[in-house]
Chimera marker file (.cmm) of the C-alpha trace (Angstrom):
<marker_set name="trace">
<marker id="1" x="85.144" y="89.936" z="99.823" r="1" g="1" b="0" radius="0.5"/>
<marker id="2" x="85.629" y="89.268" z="96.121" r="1" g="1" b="0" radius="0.5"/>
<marker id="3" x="83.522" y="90.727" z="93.554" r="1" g="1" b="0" radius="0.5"/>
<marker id="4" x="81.920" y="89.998" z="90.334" r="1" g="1" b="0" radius="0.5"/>
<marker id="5" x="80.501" y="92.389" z="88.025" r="1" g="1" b="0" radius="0.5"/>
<marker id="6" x="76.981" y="91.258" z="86.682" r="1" g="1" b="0" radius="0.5"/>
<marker id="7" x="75.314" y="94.672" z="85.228" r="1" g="1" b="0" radius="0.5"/>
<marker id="8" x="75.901" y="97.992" z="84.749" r="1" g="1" b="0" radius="0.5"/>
<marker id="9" x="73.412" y="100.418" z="85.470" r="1" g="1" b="0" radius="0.5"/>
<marker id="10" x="71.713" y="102.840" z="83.017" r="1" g="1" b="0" radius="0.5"/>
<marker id="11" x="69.366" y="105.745" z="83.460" r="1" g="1" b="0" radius="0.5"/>
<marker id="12" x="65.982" y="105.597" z="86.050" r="1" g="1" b="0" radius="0.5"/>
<marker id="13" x="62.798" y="103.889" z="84.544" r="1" g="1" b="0" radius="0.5"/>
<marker id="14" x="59.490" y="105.417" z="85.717" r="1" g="1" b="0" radius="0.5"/>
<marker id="15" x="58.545" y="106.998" z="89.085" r="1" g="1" b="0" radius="0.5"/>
<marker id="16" x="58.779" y="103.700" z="91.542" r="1" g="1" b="0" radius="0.5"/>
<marker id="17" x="62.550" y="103.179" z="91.941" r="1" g="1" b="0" radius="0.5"/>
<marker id="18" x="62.921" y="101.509" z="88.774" r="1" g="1" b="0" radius="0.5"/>
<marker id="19" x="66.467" y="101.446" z="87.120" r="1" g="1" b="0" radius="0.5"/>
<marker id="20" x="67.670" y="99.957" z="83.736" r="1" g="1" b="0" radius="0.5"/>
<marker id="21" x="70.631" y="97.768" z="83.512" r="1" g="1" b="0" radius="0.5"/>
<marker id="22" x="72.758" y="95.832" z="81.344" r="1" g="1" b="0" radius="0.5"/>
<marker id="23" x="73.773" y="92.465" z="81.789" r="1" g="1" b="0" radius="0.5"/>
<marker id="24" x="76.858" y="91.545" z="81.675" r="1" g="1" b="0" radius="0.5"/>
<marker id="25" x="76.175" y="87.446" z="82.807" r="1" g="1" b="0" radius="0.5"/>
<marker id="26" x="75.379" y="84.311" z="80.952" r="1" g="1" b="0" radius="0.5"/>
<marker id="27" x="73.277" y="83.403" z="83.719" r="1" g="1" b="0" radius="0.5"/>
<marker id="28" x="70.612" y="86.535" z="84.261" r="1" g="1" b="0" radius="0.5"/>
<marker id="29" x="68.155" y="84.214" z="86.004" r="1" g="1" b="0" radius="0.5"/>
<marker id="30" x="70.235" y="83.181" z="88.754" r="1" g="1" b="0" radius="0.5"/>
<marker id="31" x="71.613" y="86.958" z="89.128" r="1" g="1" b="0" radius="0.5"/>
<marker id="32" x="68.928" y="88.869" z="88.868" r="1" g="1" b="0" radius="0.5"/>
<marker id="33" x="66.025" y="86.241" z="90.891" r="1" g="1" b="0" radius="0.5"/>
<marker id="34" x="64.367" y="88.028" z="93.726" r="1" g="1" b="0" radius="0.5"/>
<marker id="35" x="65.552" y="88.241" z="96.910" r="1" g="1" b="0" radius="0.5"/>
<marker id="36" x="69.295" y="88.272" z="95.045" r="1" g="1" b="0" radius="0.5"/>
<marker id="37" x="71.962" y="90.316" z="97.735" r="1" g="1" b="0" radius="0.5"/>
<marker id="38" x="74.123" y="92.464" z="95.050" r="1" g="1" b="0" radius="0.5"/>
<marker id="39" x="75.826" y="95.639" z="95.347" r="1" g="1" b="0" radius="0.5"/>
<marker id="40" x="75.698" y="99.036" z="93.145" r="1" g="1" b="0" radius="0.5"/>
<marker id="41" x="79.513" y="100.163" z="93.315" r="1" g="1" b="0" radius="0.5"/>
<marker id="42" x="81.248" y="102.878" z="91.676" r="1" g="1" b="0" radius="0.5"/>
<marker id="43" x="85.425" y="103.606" z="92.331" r="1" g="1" b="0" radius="0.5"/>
<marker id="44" x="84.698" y="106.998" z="94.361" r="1" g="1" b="0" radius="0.5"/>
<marker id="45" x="82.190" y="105.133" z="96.980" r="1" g="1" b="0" radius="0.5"/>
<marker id="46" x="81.733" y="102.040" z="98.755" r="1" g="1" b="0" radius="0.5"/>
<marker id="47" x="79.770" y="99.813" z="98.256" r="1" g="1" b="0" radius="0.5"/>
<marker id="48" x="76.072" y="100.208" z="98.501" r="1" g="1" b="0" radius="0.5"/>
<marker id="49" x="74.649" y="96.747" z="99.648" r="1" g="1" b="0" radius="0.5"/>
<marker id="50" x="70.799" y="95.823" z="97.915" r="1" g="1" b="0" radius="0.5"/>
<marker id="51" x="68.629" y="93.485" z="97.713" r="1" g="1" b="0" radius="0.5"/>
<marker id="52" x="66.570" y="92.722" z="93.860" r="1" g="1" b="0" radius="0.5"/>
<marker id="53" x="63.204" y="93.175" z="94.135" r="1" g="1" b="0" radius="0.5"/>
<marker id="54" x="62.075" y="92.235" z="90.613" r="1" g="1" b="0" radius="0.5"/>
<marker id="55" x="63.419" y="91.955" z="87.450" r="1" g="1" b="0" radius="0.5"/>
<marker id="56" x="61.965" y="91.851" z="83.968" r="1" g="1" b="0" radius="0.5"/>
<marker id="57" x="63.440" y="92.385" z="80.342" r="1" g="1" b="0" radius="0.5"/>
<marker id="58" x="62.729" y="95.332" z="77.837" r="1" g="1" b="0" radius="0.5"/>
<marker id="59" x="64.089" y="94.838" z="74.590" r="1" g="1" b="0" radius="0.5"/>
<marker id="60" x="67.934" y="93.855" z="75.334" r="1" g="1" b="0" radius="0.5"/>
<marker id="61" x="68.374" y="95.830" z="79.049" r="1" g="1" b="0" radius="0.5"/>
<marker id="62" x="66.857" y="94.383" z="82.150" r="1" g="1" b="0" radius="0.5"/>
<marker id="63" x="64.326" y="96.648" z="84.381" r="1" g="1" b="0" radius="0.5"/>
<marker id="64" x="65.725" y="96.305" z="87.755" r="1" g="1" b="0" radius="0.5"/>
<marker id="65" x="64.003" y="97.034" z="91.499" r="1" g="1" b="0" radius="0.5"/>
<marker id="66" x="65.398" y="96.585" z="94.812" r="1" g="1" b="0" radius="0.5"/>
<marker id="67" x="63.524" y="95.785" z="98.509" r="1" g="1" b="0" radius="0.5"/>
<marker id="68" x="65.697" y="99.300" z="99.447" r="1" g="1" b="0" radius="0.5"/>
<marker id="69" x="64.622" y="102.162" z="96.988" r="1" g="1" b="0" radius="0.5"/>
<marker id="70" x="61.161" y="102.880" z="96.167" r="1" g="1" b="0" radius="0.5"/>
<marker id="71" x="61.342" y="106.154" z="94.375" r="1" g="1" b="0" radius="0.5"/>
<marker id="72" x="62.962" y="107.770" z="91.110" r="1" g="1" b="0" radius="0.5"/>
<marker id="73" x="65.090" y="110.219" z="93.327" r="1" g="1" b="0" radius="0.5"/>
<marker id="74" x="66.715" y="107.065" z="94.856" r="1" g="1" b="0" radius="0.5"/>
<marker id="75" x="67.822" y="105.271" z="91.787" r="1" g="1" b="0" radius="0.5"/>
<marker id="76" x="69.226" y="108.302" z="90.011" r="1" g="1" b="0" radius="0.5"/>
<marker id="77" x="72.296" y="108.287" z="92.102" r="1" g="1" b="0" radius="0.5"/>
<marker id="78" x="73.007" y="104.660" z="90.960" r="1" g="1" b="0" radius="0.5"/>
<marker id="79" x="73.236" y="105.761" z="86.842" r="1" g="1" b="0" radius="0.5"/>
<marker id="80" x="76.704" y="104.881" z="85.692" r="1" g="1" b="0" radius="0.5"/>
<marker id="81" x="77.538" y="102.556" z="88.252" r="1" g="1" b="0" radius="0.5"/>
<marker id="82" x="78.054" y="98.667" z="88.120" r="1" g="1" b="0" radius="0.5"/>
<marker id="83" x="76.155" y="95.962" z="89.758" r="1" g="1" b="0" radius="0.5"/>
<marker id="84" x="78.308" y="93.911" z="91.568" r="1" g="1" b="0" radius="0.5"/>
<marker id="85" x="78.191" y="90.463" z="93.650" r="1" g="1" b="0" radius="0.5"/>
<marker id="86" x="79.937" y="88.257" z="96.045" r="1" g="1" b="0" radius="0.5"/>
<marker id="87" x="81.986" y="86.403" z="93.717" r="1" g="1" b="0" radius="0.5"/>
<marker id="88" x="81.489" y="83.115" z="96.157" r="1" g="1" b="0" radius="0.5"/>
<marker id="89" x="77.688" y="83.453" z="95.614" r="1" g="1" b="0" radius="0.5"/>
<marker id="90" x="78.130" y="83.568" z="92.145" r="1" g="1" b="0" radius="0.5"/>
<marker id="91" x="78.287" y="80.089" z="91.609" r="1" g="1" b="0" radius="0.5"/>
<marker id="92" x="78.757" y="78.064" z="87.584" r="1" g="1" b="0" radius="0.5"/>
<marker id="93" x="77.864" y="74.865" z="86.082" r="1" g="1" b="0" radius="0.5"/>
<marker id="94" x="80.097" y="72.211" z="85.331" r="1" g="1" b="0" radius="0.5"/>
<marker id="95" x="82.409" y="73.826" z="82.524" r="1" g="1" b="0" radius="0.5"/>
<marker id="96" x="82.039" y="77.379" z="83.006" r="1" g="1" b="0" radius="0.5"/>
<marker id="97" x="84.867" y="79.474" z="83.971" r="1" g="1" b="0" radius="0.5"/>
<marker id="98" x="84.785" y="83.315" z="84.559" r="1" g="1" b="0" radius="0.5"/>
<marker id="99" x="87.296" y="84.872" z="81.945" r="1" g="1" b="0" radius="0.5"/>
<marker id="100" x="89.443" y="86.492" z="85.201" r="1" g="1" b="0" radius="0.5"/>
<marker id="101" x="90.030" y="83.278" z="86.499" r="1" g="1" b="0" radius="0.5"/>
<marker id="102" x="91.840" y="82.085" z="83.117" r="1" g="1" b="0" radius="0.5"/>
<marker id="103" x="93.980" y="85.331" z="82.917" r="1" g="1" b="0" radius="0.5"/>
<marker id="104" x="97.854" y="84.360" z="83.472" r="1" g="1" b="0" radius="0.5"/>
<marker id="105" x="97.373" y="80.712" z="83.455" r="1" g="1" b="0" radius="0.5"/>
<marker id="106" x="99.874" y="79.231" z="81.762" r="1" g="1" b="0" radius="0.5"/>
<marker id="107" x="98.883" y="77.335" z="78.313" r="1" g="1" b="0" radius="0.5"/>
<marker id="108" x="100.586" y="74.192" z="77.549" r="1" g="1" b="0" radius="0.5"/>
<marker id="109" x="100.248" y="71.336" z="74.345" r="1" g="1" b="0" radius="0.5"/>
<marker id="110" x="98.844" y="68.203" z="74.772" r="1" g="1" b="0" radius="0.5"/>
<marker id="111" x="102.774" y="67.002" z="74.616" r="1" g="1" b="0" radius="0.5"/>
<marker id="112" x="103.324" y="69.073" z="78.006" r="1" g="1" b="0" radius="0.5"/>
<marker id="113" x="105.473" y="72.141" z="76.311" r="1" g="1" b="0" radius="0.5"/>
<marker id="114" x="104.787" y="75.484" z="77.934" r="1" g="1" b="0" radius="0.5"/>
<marker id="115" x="103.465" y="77.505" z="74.988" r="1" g="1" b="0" radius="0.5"/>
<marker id="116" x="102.610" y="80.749" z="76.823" r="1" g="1" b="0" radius="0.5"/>
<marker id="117" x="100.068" y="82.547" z="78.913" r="1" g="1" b="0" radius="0.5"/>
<marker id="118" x="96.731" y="83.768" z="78.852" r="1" g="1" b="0" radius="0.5"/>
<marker id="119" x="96.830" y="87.616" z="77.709" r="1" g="1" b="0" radius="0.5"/>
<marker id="120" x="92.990" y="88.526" z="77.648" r="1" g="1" b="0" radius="0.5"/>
<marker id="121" x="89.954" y="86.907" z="75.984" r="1" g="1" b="0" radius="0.5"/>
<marker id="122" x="88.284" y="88.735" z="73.248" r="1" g="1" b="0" radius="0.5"/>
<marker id="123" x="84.622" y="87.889" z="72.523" r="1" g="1" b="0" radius="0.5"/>
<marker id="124" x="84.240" y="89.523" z="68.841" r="1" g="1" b="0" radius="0.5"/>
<marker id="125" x="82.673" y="86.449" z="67.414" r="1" g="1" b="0" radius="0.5"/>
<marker id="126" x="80.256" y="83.841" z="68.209" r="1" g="1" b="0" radius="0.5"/>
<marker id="127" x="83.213" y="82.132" z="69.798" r="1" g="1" b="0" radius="0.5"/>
<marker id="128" x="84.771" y="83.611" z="72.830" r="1" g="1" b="0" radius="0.5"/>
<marker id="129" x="88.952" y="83.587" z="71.845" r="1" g="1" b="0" radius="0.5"/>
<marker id="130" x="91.827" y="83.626" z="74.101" r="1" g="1" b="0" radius="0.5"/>
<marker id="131" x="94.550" y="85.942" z="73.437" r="1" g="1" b="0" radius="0.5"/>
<marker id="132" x="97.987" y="83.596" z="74.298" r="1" g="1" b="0" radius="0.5"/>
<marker id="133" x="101.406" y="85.548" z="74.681" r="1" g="1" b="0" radius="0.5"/>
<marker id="134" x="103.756" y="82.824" z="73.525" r="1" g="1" b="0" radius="0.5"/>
<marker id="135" x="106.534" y="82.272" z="76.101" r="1" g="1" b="0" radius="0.5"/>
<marker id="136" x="109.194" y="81.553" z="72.937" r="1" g="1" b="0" radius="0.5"/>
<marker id="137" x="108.946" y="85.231" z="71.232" r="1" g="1" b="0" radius="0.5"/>
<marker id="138" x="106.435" y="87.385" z="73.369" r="1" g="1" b="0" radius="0.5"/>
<marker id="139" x="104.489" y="87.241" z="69.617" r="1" g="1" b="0" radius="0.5"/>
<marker id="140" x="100.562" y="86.660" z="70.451" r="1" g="1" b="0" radius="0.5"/>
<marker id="141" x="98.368" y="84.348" z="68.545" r="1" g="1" b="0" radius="0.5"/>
<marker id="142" x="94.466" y="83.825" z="69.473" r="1" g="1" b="0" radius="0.5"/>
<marker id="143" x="92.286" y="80.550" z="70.028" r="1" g="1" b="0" radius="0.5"/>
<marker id="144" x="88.674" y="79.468" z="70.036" r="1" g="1" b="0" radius="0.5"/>
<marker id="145" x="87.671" y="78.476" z="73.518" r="1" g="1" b="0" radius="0.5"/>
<marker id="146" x="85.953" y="76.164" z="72.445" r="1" g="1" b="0" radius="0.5"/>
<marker id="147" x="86.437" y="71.790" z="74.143" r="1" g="1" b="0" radius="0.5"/>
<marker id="148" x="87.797" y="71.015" z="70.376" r="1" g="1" b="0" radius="0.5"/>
<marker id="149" x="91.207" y="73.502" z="70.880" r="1" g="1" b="0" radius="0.5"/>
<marker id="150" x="90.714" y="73.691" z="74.867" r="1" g="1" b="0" radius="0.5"/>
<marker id="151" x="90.135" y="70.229" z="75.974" r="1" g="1" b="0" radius="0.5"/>
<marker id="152" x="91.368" y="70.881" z="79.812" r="1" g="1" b="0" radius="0.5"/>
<marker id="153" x="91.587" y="73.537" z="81.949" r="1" g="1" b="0" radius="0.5"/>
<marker id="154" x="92.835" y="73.426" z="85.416" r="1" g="1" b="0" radius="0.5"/>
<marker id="155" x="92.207" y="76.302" z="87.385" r="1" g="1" b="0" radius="0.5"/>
<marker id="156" x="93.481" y="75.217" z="90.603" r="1" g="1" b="0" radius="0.5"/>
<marker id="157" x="97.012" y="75.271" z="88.885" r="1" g="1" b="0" radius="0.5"/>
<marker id="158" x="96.159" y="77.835" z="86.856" r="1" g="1" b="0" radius="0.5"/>
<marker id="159" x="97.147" y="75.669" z="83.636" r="1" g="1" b="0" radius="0.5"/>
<marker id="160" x="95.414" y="75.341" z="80.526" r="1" g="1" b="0" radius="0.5"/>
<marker id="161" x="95.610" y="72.645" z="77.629" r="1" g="1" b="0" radius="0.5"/>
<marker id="162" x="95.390" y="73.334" z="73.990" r="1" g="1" b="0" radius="0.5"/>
<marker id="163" x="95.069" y="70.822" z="71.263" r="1" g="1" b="0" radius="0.5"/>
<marker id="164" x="97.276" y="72.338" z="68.572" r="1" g="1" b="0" radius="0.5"/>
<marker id="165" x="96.046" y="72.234" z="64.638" r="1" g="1" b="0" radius="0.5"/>
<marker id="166" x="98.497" y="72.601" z="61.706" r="1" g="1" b="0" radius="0.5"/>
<marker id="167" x="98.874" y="76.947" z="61.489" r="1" g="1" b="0" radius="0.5"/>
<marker id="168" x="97.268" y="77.643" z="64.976" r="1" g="1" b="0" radius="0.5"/>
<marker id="169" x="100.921" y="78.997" z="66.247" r="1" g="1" b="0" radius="0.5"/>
<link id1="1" id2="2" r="1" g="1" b="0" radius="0.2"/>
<link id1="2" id2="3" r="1" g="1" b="0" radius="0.2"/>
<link id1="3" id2="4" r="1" g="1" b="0" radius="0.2"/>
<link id1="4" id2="5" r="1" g="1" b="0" radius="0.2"/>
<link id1="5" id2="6" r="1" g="1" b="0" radius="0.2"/>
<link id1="6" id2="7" r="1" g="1" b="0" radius="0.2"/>
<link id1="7" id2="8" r="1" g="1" b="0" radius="0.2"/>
<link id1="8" id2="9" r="1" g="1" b="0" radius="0.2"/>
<link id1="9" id2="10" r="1" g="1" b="0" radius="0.2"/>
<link id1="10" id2="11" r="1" g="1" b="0" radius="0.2"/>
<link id1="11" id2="12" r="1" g="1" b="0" radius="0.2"/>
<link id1="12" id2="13" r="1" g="1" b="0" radius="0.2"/>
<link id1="13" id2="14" r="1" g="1" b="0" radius="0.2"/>
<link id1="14" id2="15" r="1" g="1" b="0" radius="0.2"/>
<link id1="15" id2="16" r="1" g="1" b="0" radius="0.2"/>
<link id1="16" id2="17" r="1" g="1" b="0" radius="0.2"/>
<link id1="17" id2="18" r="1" g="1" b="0" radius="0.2"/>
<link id1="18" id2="19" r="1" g="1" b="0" radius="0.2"/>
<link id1="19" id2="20" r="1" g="1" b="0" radius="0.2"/>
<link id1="20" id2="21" r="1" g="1" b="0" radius="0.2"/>
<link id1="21" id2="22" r="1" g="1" b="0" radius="0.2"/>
<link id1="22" id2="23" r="1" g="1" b="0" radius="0.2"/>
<link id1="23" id2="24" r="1" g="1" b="0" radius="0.2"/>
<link id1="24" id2="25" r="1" g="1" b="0" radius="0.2"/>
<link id1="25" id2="26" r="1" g="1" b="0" radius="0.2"/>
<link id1="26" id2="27" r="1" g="1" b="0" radius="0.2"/>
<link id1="27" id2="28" r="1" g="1" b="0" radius="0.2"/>
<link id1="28" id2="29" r="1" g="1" b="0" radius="0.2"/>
<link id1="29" id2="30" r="1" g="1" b="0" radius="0.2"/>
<link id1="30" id2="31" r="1" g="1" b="0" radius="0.2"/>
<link id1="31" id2="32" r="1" g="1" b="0" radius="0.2"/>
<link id1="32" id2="33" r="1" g="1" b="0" radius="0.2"/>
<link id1="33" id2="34" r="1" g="1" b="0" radius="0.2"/>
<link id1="34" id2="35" r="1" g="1" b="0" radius="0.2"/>
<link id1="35" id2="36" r="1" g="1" b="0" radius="0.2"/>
<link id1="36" id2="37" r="1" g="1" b="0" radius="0.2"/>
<link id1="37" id2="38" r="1" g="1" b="0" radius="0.2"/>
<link id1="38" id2="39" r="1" g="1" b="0" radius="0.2"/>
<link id1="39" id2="40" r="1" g="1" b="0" radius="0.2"/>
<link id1="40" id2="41" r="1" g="1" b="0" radius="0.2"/>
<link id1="41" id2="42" r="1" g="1" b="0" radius="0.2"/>
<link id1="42" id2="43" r="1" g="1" b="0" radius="0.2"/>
<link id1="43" id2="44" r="1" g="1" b="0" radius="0.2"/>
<link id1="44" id2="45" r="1" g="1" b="0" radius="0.2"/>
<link id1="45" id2="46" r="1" g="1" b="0" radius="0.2"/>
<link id1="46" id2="47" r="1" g="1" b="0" radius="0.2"/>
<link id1="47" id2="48" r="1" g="1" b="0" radius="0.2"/>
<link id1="48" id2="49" r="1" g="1" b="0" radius="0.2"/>
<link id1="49" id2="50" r="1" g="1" b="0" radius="0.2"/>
<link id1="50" id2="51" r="1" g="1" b="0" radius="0.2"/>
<link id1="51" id2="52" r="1" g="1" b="0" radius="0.2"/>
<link id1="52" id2="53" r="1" g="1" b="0" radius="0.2"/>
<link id1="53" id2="54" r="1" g="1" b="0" radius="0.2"/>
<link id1="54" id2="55" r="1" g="1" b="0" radius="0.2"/>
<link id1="55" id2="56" r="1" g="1" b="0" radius="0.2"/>
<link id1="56" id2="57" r="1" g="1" b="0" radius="0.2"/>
<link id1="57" id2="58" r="1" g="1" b="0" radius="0.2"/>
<link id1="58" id2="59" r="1" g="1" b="0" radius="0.2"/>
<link id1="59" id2="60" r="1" g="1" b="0" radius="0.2"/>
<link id1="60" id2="61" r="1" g="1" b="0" radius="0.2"/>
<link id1="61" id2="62" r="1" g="1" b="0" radius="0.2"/>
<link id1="62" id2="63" r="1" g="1" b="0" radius="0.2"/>
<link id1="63" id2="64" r="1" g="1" b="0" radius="0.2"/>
<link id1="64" id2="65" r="1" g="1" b="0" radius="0.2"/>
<link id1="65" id2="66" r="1" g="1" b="0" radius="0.2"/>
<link id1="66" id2="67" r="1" g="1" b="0" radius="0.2"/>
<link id1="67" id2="68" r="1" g="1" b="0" radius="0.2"/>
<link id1="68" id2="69" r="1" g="1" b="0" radius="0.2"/>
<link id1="69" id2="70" r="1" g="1" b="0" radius="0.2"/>
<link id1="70" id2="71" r="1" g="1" b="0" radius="0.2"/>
<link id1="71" id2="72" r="1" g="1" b="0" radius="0.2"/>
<link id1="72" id2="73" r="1" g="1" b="0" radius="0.2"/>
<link id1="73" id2="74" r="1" g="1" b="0" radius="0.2"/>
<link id1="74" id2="75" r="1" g="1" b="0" radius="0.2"/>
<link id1="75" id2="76" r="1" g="1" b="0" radius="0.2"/>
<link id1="76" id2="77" r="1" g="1" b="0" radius="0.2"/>
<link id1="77" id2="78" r="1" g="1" b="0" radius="0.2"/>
<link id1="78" id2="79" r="1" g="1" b="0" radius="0.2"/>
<link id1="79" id2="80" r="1" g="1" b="0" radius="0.2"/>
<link id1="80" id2="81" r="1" g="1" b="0" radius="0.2"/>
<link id1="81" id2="82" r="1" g="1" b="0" radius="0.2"/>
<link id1="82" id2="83" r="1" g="1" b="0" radius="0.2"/>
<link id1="83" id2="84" r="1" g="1" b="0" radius="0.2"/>
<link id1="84" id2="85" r="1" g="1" b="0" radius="0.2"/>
<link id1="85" id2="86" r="1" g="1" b="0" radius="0.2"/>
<link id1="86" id2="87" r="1" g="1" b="0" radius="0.2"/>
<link id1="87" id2="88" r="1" g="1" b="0" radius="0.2"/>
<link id1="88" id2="89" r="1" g="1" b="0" radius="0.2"/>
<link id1="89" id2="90" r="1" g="1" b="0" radius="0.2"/>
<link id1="90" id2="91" r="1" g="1" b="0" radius="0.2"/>
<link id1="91" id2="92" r="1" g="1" b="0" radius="0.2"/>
<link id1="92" id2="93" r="1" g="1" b="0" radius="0.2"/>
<link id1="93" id2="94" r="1" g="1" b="0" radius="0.2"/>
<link id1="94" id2="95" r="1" g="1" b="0" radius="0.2"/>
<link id1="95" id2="96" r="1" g="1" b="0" radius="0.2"/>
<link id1="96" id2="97" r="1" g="1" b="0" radius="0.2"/>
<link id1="97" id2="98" r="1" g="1" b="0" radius="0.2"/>
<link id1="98" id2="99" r="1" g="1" b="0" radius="0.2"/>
<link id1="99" id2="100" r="1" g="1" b="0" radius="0.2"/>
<link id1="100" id2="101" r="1" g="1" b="0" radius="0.2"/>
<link id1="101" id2="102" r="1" g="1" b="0" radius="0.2"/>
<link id1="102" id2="103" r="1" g="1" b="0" radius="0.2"/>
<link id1="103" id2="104" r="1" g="1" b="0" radius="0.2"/>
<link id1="104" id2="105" r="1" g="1" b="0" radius="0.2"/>
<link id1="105" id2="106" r="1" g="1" b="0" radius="0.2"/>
<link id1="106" id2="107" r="1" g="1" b="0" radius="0.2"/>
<link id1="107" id2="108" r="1" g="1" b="0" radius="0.2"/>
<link id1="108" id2="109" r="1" g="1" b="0" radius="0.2"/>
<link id1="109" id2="110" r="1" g="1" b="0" radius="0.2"/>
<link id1="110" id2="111" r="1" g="1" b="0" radius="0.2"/>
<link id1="111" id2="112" r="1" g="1" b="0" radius="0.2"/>
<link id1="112" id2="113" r="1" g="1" b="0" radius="0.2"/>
<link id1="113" id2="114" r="1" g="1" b="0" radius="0.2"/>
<link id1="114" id2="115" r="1" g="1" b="0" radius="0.2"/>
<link id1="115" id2="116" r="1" g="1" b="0" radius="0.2"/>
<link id1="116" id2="117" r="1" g="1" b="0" radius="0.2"/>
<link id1="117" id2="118" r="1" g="1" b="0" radius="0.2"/>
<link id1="118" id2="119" r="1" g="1" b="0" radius="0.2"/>
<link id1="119" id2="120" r="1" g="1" b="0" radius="0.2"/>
<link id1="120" id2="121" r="1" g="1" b="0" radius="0.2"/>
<link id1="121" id2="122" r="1" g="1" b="0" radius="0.2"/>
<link id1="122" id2="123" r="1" g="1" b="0" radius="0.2"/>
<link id1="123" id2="124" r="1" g="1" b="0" radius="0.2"/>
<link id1="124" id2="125" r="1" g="1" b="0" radius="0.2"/>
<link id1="125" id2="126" r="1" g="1" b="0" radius="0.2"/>
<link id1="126" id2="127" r="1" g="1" b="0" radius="0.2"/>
<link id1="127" id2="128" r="1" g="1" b="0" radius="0.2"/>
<link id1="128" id2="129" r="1" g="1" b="0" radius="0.2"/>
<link id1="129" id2="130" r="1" g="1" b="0" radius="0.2"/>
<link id1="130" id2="131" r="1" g="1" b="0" radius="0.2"/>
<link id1="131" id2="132" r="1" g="1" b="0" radius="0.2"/>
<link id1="132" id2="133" r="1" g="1" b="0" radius="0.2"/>
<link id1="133" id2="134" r="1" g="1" b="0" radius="0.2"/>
<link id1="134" id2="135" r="1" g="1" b="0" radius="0.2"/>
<link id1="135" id2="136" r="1" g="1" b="0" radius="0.2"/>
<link id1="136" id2="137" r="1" g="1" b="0" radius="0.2"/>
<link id1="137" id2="138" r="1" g="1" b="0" radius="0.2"/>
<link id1="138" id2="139" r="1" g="1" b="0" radius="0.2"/>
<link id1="139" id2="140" r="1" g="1" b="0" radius="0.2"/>
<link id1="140" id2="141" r="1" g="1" b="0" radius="0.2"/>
<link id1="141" id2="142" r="1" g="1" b="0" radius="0.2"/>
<link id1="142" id2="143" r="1" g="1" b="0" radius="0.2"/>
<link id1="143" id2="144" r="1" g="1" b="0" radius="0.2"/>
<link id1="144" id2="145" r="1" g="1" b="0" radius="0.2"/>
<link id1="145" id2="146" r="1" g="1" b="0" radius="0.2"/>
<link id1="146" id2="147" r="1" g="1" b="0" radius="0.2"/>
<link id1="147" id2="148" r="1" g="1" b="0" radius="0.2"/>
<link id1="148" id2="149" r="1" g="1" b="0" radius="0.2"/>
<link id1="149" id2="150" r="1" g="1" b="0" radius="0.2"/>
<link id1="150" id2="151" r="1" g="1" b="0" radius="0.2"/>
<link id1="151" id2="152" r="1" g="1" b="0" radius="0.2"/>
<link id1="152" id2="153" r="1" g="1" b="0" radius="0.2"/>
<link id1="153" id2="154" r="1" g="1" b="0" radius="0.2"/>
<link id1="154" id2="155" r="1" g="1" b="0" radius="0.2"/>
<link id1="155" id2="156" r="1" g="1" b="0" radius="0.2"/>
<link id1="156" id2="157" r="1" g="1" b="0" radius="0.2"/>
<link id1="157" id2="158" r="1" g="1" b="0" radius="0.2"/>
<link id1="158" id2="159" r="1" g="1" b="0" radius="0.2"/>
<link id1="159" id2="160" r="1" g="1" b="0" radius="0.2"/>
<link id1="160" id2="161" r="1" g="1" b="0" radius="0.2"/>
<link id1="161" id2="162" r="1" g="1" b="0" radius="0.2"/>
<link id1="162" id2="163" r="1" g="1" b="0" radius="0.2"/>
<link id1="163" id2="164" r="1" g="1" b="0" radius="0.2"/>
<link id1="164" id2="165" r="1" g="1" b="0" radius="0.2"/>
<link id1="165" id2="166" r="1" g="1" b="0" radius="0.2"/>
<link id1="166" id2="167" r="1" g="1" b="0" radius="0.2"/>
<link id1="167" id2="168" r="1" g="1" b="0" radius="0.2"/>
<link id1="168" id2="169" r="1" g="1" b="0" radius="0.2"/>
</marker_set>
């Protein structure tokens, strides 16, 4: 089974099983709704299969509950660990792409010339960039994934189109 990371988990909230969490998804209402089958995973365990009981914000963390622990004594073992689901379940709308699935596809112009491939995406501004090793010099230039420099993407071929502007290479 593939895995997606959605939240990690902070520190125990009250005395009813109550854990905080941050998000980590652009969609928290479809991750976090009731009845939601995720996983709490760390690398020195497997993982521990749960089921979200409720969910409600505080500030910027979520306050999370699951249908399996009911007291403080059983959440405390989850601080530190991630929140994790079946990557299949996890499903996006029309346009969305999760940043793992772009790493290594190769970037092309609109002309069809390989111009390298995806290094990492950074997300330091109010744009999310992609970090493109250029396949000419191994030099690494960054653009806006945004439809107006990233007009296709093809994931299925693991290719990716960029509409090149004057000083973007």
């Amino acid at each position: 089974m593939d895995y997606i990371t959605i939240a990690t988990l902070a520190k125990p909230f009250g005395l009813k099983g109550e854990i905080y969490a941050y998000s980590l998804t652009e969609f928290p209402e479809e991750r976090f709704k009731k009845g939601q089958r995720v996983f709490a995973s760390s690398k020195n365990a497997e993982p521990l299969p749960l089921t979200i009981k409720s969910c409600r914000y505080k500030g910027d963390q979520l306050i999370l509950s699951f249908e399996e622990i009911t007291s403080i004594e059983g959440v405390e073992g989850l601080k530190g660990m991630t929140l994790d689901m079946d990557k299949e379940e996890a499903t996006l709308p029309e346009g969305y792409f999760r940043f793992s699935d772009l790493m290594e596809c190769s970037v092309y112009d609109e002309q069809g010339n390989l111009l390298g491939k995806v290094e990492s995406l950074t997300s330091y501004s109010p744009t999310k960039n992609l970090k493109i090793k250029k396949a000419s010099d191994g030099k690494c230039f960054y653009v806006p994934f945004i439809d107006a420099y990233v007009p296709k993407v093809d994931l299925k071929r693991k290719e990716i189109v960029l509409h090149v502007v004057e000083g973007m290479l």
